[in-house]
C-alpha positions in Angstrom: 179.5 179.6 133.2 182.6 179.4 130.6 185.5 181.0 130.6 184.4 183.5 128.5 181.5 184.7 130.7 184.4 185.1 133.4 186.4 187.0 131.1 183.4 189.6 130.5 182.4 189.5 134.7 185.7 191.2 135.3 186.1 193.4 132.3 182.7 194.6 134.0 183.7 194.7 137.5 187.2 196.6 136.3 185.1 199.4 134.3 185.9 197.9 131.2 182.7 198.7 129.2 183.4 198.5 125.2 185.0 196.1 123.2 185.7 197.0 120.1 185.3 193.9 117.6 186.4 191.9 114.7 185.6 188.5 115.8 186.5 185.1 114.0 185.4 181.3 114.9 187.7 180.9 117.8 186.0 184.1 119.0 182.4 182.8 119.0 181.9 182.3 122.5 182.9 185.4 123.7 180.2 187.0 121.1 178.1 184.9 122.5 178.2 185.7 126.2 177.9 189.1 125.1 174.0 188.2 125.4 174.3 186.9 129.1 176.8 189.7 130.6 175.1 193.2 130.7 176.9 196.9 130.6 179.4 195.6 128.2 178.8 196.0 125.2 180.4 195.4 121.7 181.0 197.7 118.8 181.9 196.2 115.3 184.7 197.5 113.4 184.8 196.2 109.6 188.9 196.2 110.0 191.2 195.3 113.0 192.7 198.5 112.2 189.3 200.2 112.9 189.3 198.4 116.0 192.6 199.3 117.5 192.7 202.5 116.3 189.5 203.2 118.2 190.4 201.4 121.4 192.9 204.1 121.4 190.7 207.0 120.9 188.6 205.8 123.5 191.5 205.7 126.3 193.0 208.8 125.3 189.8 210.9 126.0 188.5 208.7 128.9 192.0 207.8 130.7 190.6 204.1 130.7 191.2 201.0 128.6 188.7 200.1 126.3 189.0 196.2 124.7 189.9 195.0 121.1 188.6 191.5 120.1 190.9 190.3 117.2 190.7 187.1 115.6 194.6 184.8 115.8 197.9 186.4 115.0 196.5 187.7 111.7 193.5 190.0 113.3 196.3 190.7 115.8 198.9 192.0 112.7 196.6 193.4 110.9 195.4 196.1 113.8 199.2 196.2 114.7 199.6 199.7 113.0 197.4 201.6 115.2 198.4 199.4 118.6 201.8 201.2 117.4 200.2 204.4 117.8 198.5 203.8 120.8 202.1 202.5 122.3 203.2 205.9 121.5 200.2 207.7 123.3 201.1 205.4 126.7 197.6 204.9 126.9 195.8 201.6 129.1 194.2 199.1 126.1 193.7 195.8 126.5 194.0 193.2 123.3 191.8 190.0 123.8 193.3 187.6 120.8 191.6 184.1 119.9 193.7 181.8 119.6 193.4 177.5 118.2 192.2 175.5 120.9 195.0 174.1 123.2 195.3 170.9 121.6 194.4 172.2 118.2 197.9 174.0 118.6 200.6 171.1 117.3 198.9 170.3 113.9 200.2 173.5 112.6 196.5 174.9 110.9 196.5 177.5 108.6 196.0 180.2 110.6 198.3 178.8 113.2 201.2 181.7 114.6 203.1 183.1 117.3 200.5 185.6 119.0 202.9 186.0 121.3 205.9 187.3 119.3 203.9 189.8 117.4 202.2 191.4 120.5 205.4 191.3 122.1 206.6 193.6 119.7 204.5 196.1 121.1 206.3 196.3 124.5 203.6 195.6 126.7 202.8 192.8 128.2 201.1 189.3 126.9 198.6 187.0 129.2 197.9 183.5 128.5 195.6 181.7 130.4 195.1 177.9 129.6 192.1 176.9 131.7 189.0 178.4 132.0 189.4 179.2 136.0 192.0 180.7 135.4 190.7 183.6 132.9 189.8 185.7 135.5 192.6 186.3 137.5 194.9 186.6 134.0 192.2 189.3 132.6 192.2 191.6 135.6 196.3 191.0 135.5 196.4 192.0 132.1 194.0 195.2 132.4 196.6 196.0 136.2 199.4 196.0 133.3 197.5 198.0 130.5 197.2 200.8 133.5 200.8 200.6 134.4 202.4 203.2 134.6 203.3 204.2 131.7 200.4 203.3 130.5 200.8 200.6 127.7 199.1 198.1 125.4 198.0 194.4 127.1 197.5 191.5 125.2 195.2 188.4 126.2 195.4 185.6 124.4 192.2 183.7 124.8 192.5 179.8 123.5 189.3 178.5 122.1 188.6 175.6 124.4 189.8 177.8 127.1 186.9 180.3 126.2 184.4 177.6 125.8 185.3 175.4 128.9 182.9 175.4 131.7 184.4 176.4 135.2 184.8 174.5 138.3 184.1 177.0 140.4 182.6 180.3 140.5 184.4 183.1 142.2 182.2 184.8 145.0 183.5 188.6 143.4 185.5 188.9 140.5 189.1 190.0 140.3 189.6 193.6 140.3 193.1 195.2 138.6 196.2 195.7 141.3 196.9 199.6 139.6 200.8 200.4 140.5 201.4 204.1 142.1 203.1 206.3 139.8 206.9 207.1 140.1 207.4 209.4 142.8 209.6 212.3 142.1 213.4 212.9 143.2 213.4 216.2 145.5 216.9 216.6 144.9 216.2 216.4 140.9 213.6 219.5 141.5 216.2 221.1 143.2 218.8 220.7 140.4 216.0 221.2 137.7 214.9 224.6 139.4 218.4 225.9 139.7 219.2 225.2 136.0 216.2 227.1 134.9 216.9 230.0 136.8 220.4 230.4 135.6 220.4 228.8 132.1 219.0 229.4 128.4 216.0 226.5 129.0 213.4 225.4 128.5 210.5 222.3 130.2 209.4 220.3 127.4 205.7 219.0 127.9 204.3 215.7 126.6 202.7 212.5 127.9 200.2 213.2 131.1 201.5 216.8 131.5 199.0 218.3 128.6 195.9 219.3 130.5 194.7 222.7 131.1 195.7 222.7 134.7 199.4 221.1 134.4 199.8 223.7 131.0 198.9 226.5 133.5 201.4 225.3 136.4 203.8 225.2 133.2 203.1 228.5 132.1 203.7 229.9 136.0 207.6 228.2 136.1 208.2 229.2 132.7 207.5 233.0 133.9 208.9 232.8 137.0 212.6 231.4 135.6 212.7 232.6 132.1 212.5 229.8 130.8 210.4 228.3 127.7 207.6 226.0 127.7 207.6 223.4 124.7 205.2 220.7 123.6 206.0 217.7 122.2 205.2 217.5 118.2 202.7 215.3 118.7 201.4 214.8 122.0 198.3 212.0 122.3 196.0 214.5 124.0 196.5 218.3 124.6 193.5 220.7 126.1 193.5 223.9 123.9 191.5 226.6 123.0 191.0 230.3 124.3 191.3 230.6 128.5 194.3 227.6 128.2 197.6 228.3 128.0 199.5 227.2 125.2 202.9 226.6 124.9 205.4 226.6 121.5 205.1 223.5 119.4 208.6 221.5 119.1 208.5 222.0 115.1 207.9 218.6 113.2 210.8 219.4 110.4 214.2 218.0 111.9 216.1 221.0 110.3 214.1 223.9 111.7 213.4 221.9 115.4 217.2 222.6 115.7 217.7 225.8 115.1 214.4 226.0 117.2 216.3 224.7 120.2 219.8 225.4 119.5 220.2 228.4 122.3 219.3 226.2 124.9 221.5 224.9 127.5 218.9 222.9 129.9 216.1 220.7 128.8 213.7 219.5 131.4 211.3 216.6 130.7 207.8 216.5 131.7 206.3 213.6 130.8 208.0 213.2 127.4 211.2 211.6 125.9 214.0 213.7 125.0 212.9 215.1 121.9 214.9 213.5 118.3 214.6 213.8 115.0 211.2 211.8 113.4 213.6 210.1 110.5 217.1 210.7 109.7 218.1 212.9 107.2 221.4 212.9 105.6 223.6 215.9 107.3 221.1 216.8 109.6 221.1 215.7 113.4 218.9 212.9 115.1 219.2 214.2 118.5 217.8 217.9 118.0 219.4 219.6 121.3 222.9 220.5 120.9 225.5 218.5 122.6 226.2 220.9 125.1 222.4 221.3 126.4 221.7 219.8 129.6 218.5 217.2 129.8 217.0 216.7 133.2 214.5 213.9 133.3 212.4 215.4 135.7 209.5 213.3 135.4 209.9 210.8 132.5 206.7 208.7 131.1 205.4 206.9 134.1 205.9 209.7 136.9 203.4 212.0 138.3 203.7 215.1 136.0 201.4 216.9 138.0 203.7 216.8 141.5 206.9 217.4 139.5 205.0 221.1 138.0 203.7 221.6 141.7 207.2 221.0 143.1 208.8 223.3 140.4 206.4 226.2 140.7 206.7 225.6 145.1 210.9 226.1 144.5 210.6 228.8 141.9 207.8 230.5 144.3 205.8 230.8 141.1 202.4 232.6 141.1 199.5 232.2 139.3 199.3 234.1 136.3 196.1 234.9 133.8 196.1 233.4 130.6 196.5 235.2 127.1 192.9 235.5 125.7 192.1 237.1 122.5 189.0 237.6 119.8 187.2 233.7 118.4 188.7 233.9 115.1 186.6 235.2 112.1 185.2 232.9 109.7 187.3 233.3 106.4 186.2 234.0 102.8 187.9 233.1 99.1 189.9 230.0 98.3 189.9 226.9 100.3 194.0 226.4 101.1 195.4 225.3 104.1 195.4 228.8 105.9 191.4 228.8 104.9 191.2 225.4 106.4 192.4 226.2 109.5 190.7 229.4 110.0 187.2 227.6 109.1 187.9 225.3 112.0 188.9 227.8 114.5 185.7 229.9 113.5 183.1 227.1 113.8 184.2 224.5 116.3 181.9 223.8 119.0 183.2 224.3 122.8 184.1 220.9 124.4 184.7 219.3 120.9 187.6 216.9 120.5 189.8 217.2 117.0 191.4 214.0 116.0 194.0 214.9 113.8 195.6 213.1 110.9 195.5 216.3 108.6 199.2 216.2 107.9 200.8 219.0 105.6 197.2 220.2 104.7 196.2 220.9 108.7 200.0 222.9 108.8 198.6 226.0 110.4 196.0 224.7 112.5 197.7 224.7 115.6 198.4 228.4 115.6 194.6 229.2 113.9 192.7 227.3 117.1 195.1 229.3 120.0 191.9 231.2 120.8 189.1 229.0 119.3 187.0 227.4 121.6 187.8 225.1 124.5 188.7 221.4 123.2 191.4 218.5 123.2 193.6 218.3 120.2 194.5 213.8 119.9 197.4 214.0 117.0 199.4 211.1 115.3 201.6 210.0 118.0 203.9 207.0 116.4 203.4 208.0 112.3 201.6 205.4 111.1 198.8 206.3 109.4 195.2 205.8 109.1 194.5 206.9 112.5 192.4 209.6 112.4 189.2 208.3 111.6 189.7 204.9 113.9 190.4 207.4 116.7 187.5 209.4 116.2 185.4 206.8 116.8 186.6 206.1 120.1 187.0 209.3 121.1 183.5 209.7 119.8 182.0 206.4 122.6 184.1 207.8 125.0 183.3 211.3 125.2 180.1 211.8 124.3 181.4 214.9 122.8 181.8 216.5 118.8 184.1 215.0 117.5 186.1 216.8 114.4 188.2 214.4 111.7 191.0 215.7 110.0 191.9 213.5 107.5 194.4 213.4 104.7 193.3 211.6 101.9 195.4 209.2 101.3 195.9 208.4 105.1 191.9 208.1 104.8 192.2 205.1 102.5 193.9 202.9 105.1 190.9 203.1 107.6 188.3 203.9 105.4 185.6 201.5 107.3 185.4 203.6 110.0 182.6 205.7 108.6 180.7 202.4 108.4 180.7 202.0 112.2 180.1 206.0 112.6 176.9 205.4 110.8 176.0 202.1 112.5 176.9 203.6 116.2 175.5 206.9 115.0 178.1 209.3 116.3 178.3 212.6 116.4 181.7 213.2 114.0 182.3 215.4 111.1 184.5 214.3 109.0 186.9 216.3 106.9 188.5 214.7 103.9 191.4 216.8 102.4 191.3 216.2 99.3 194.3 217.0 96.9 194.8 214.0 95.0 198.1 213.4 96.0 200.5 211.8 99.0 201.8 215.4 99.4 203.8 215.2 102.1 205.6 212.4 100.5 206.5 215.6 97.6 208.2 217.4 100.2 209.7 214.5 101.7 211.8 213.7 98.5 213.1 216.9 98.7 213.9 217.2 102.5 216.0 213.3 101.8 217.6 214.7 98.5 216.3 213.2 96.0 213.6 215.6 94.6 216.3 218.4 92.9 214.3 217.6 89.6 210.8 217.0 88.6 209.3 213.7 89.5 209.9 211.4 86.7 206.3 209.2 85.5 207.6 205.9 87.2 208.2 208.1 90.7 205.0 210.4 89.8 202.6 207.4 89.7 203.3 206.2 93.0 202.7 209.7 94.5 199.6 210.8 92.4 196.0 209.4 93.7 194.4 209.6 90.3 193.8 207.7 87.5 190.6 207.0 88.7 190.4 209.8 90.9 188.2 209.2 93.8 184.9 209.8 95.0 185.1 210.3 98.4 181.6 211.7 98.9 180.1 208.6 97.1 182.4 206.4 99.3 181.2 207.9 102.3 177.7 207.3 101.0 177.7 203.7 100.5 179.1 203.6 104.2 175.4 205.5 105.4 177.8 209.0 106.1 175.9 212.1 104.3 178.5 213.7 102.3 179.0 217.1 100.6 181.8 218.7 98.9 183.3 222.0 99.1 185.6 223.9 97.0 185.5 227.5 98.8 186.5 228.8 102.1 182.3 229.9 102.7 181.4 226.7 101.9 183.6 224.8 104.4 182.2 226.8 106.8 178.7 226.7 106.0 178.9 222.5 105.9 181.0 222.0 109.3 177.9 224.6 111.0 175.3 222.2 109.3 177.2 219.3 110.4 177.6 220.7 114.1 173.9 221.4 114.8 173.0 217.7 113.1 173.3 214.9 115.3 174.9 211.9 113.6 178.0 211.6 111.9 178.9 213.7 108.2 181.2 213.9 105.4 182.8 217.4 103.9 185.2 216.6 101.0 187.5 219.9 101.4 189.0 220.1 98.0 192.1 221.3 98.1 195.0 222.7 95.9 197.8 219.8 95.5 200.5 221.6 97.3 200.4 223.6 101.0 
């Protein structure tokens, strides 16, 4: 037994069952004891990215790491963007990284780099064992970290010759994870939080673990029983929605309107998320979007039990239970395909339990209010900005749930993670994909105006780095050569039409929404 099969023993015995791959050389022997190590099994992504992205998905839906398998510092970097994401989301993923052989090290190879430094820079933690008995007990460390709390991003770096090295002795049991308890909540904090939001303009402001149907309903009992409002964070990494949940106001994305949106209040109380700032800076508009005189009481930051912090709120407030706002499924819309249309299809069609992985940016702008009574599902949305998320995501979400899972992707976010649909077709799983398709970085047209620079049309120099033509592209053929059926729809009937077909067909599909260039 090597130190790889010890590496795969306790990702088995600690529930870690998918690995999400893009191997290299000095990963060979960990593909290989893939064939002697049942119940884990591997899943090849043609792009770290891909990879990441859907190790990600996988935790947000399941609440449990799932595995990467990058090759060196380069794999590593080049599956960084979505790792960023998924540092956002505070969810449990482990990284396993090859790295040269322990000797191999000094004569500076090619693909020779700090592994460390660049998974550093996700804020997590980094796990180097350097002989193969010592694999296990630095593998079940690493997943105890990824688990936290807050949950966050674990790197094991996996030498070669400590991979292929034979053990000296076999453990009787493998290692299992040491998970920390959760930060315990200040009673005199609930006190002081309870009395503010009795007696002030406030509001509780919901992110992080504090997004499930029940802890939205506790939130929906203080927020009646004090006055106060309920917010959620812009873009939380996983929020249960749909007709029967309660849903609270959406902190607005747009820096300008987010303050006026909060500028009555004089207590914020954190559940589970940061205090909420601006996404970029902007020149005469605010970072931090609460005013200065606005009380924020970190109830229960990132890391706390969100869940006892509601309870203990709702037991000083005397709270009841209340019923929640239903209302009509949404009717199917007719005429143009635009964003409203957009929306509405989706609200109209999706399946009950399904999961939306969003990356639909300004074309999915009035989803959120359009699927308030659609049925029963999770919303995952872009947590840390960087794009080509959304169809990474949905594979993972798509392993770990065994659910429908809905893509809503931009297209030129699309192009960064393209290879996705490849593994959707290999894996075959059940995700419909939407490409919105305006031929254009849009919401980079409203971001020169919002930074000051668009008071006049785009000149052809600026124009040609926001346009996506010249060849325009053809999604649907793209999505073909990956093994994805793919249609394309230019009307609001036939959007609706092709996500129904695509619901009550098992297997993953393509729908092209063509779309006007502006929302």
């Amino acid at each position: 037994m090597n130190g790889a099969h010890a590496l795969l023993a306790t990702l088995r015995a600690n529930g870690v069952s998918t690995v999400f791959a893009n191997p290299g050389t000095s990963e060979m022997h960990f593909v290989a004891a893939l064939d002697d190590v049942h119940d884990v099994s591997g899943v090849l992504c043609l792009f770290e990215g891909v990879a990441t992205g859907a190790a990600d998905g996988y935790a947000r839906v399941t609440g449990r790491p799932a595995a990467t398998l990058l090759h060196l510092g380069p794999g590593l970097a080049n599956g960084w963007a979505n790792l960023h994401n998924a540092r956002r989301a505070r969810v449990p993923l482990l990284n396993i990284v090859g790295d040269h052989a322990t000797y191999h090290a000094r004569f500076d190879a090619p693909l020779q780099s700090d592994i460390a430094s660049v998974a550093g820079a996700l804020e997590g933690s980094v796990h180097r064992p350097v002989r193969p008995d010592e694999v296990a007990a630095a593998t079940a460390r690493a997943i105890g970290a990824a688990y936290g709390p807050p949950a966050h991003v674990a790197t094991l770096v996996l030498p070669a010759d400590v991979s292929w090295g034979a053990l000296a002795q076999v453990p009787a049991d493998w290692p299992v994870a040491q998970r920390a308890r959760l930060t315990e909540i200040e009673h005199d904090l609930v006190d002081y939080a309870a009395e503010r939001i009795r007696t002030t303009r406030s509001a509780i402001f919901l992110g992080g673990t504090a997004t499930t149907s029940q802890q939205l309903a506790l939130a929906q009992r203080i927020g009646a029983a004090s006055g106060s409002r309920v917010i959620l964070e812009t873009f939380p990494a996983s929020v249960d929605r749909g007709v029967g949940v309660f849903q609270p106001e959406r902190l607005i994305y747009l820096s300008e309107f987010a303050v006026a949106q909060l500028a009555d209040l004089e207590t914020v109380v954190l559940i589970g998320a940061n205090e909420p700032v601006g996404f970029f800076a902007y020149p005469d508009v605010p970072s931090r979007l609460v005013g200065d005189h606005c009380d924020v009481v970190a109830l229960a930051p990132p890391g706390s039990d969100t869940g006892a912090a509601l309870e203990a709120l709702v037991d000083s407030l005397d709270a009841t239970a209340l019923p929640v706002a239903t209302g009509p499924r949404p009717d199917a819309p007719r005429g143009a395909l635009n964003a409203q249309t957009l929306a509405a299809a989706v609200a109209a069609t999706l399946p009950e339990g399904a999961v939306i992985s969003d990356e639909s940016n300004t074309s999915g702008i009035h989803l959120y209010g359009a699927t308030a009574f659609a049925a029963p599902h999770r919303l995952l949305t872009l947590t840390g900005g960087s794009i080509g998320f959304g169809l990474p995501v949905a594979v993972g979400a798509a392993i770990g749930s065994h659910a429908r899972v809905l893509a809503l992707e931009s297209d030129g976010s699309m192009l960064y993670t393209i290879q996705a649909l490849w593994t959707m077709a290999r894996e075959g799983l059940d995700v419909t994909v939407v490409g919105l398709s305006n031929g254009r970085y849009a919401i980079l047209d409203f971001e020169r105006q919002r930074v000051g620079v668009g008071t006049q049309a785009a000149g052809e120099a600026s124009e040609r780095l926001l346009a996506l033509d010249r060849p325009t592209i053809d999604f649907c053929e793209v999505a073909r050569g990956f093994g994805v059926p793919a249609t394309r729809v230019t009307d609001a009937e036939g959007l609706v039409t092709a996500l129904q077909r695509s619901y009550a067909t098992p297997g993953p599909s393509f729908i092209e929404a063509a779309l006007p260039p502006t929302f």
